[in-house]
N, CA, C and O of each residue as an XYZ file, in Angstrom:
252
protein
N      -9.174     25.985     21.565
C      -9.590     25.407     20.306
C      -8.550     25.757     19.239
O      -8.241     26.944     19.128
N      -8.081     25.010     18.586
C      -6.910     24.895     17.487
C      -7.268     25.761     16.469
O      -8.301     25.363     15.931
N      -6.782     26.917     15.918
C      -7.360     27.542     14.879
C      -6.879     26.680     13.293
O      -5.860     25.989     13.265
N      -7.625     26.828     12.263
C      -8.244     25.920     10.834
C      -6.248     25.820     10.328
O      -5.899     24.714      9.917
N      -5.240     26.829     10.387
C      -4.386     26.389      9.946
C      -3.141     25.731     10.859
O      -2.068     25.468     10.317
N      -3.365     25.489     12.269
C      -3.229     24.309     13.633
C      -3.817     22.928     12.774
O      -3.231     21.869     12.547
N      -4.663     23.192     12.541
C      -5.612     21.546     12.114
C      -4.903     21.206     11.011
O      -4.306     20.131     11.055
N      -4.800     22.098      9.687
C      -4.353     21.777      9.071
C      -3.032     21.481      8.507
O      -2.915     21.071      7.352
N      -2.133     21.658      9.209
C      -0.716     21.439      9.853
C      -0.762     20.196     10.252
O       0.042     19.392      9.781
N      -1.570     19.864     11.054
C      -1.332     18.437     11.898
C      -1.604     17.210     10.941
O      -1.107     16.084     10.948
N      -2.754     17.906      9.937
C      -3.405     16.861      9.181
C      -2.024     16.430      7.981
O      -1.659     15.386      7.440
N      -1.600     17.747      7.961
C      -0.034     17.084      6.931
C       0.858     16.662      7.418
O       1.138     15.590      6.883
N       1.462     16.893      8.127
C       2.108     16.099      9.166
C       1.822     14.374      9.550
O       2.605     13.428      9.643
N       0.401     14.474      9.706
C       0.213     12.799      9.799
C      -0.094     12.390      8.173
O      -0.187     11.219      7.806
N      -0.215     13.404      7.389
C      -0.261     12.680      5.637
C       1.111     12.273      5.845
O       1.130     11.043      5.887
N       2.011     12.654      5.960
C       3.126     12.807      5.305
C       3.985     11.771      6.539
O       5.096     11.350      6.219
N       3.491     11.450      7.740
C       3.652     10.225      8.109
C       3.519      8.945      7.747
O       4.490      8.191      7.812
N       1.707      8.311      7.104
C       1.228      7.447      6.953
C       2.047      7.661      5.341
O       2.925      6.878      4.979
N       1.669      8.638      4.635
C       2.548      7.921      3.582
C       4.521      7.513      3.513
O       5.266      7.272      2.563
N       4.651      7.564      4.332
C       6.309      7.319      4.744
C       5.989      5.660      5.055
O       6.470      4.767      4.357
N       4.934      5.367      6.435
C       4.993      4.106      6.520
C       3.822      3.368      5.473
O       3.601      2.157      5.504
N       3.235      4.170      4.696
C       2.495      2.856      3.556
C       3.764      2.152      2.417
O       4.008      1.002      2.051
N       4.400      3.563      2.103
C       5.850      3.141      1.361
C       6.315      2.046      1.822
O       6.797      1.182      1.090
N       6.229      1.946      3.083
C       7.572      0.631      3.724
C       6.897     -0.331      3.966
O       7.512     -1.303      4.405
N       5.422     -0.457      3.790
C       4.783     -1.663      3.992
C       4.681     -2.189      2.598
O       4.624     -3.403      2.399
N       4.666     -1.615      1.958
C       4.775     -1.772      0.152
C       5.783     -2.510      0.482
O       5.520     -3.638      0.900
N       7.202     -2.090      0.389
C       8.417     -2.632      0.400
C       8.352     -3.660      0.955
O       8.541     -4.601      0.184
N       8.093     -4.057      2.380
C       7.949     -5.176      3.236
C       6.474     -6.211      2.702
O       5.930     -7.073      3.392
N       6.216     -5.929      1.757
C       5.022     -6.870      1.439
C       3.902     -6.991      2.348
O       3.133     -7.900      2.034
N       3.513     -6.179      3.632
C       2.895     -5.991      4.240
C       1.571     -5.558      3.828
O       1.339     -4.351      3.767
N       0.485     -6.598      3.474
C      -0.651     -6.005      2.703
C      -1.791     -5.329      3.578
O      -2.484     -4.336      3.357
N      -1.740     -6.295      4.747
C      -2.588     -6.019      5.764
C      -2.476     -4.343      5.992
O      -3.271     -3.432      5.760
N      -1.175     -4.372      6.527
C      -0.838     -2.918      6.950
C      -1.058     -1.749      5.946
O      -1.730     -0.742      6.166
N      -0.313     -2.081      4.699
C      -0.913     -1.242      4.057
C      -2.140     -0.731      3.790
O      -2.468      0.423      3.513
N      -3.018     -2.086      3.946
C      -4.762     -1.502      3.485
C      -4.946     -0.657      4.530
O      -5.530      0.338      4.100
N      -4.692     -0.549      5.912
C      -4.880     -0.411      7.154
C      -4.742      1.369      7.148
O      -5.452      2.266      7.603
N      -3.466      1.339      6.395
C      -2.930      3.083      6.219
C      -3.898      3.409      5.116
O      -4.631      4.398      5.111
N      -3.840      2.611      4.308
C      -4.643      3.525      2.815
C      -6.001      4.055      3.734
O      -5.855      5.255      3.964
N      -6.731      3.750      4.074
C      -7.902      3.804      4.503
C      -7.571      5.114      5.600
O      -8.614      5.686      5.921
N      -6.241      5.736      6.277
C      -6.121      6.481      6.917
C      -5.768      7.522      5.934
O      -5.846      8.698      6.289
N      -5.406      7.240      4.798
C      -4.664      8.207      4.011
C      -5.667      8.788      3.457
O      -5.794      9.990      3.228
N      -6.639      7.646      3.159
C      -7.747      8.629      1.825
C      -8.642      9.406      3.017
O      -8.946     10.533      2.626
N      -9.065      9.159      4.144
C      -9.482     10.361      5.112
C      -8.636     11.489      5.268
O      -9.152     12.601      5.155
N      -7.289     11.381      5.535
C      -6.638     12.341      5.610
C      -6.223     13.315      4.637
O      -5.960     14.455      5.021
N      -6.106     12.912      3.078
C      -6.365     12.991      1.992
C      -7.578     13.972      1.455
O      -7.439     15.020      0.825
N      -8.844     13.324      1.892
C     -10.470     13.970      1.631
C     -10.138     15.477      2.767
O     -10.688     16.501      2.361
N      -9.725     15.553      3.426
C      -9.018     16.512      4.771
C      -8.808     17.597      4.271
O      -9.333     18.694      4.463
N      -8.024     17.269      3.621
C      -6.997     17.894      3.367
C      -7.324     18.962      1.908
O      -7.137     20.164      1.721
N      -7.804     18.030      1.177
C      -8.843     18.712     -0.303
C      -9.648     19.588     -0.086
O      -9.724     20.480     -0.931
N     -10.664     19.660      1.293
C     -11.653     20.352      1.966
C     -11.119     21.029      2.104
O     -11.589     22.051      1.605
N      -9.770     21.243      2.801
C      -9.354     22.229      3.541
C      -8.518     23.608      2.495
O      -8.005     24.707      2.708
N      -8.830     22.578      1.143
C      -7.935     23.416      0.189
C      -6.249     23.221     -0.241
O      -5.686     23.921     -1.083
N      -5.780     22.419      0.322
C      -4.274     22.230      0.659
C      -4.416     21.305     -0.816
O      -5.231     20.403     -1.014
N      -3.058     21.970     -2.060
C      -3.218     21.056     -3.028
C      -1.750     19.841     -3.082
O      -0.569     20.146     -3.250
N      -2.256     18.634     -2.907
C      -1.237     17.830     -2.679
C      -0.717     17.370     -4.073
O      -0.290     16.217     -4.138
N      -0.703     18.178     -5.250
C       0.227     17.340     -6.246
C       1.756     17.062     -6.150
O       2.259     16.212     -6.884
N       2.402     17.670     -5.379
C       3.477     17.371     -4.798
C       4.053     17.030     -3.975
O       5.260     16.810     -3.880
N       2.907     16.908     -2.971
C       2.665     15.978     -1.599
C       2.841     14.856     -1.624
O       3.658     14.110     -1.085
N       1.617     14.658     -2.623
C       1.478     12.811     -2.597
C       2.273     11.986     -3.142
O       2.224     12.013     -4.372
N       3.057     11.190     -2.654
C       3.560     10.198     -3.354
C       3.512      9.031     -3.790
O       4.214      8.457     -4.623
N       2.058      8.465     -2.784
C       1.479      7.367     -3.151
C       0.429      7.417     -4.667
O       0.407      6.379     -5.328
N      -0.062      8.127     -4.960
C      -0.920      8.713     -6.268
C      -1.901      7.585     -6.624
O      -1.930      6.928     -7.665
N      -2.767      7.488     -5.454
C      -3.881      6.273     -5.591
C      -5.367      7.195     -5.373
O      -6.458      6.626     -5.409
């Protein structure tokens, strides 16, 4: 079983993925896709707040 700062490692790691590719769906006009990530981001996001991790310098999407 993954101990709480394993989880929470992974969970930034895939923040800091999905917001790399919401950026480029922005760019590419890709709306679909983007809604597709937002909806992964604000879970991963709510995650991440729980977990205490403060993303004001994390986030770069700021939605």
């Amino acid at each position: 079983m993954p101990s709480g700062i394993e989880v929470t490692k992974a969970a930034l790691d895939d923040f800091a993925k999905v917001q790399r590719r919401m950026l480029l769906a922005k760019e590419e006009n890709a709306v679909k896709t983007y809604a597709d990530l937002k909806d992964e981001y604000c879970t991963l996001k709510a995650l991440l707040n729980v977990a205490g991790v403060n993303l004001t310098d994390l986030d770069k999407i700021k939605e």
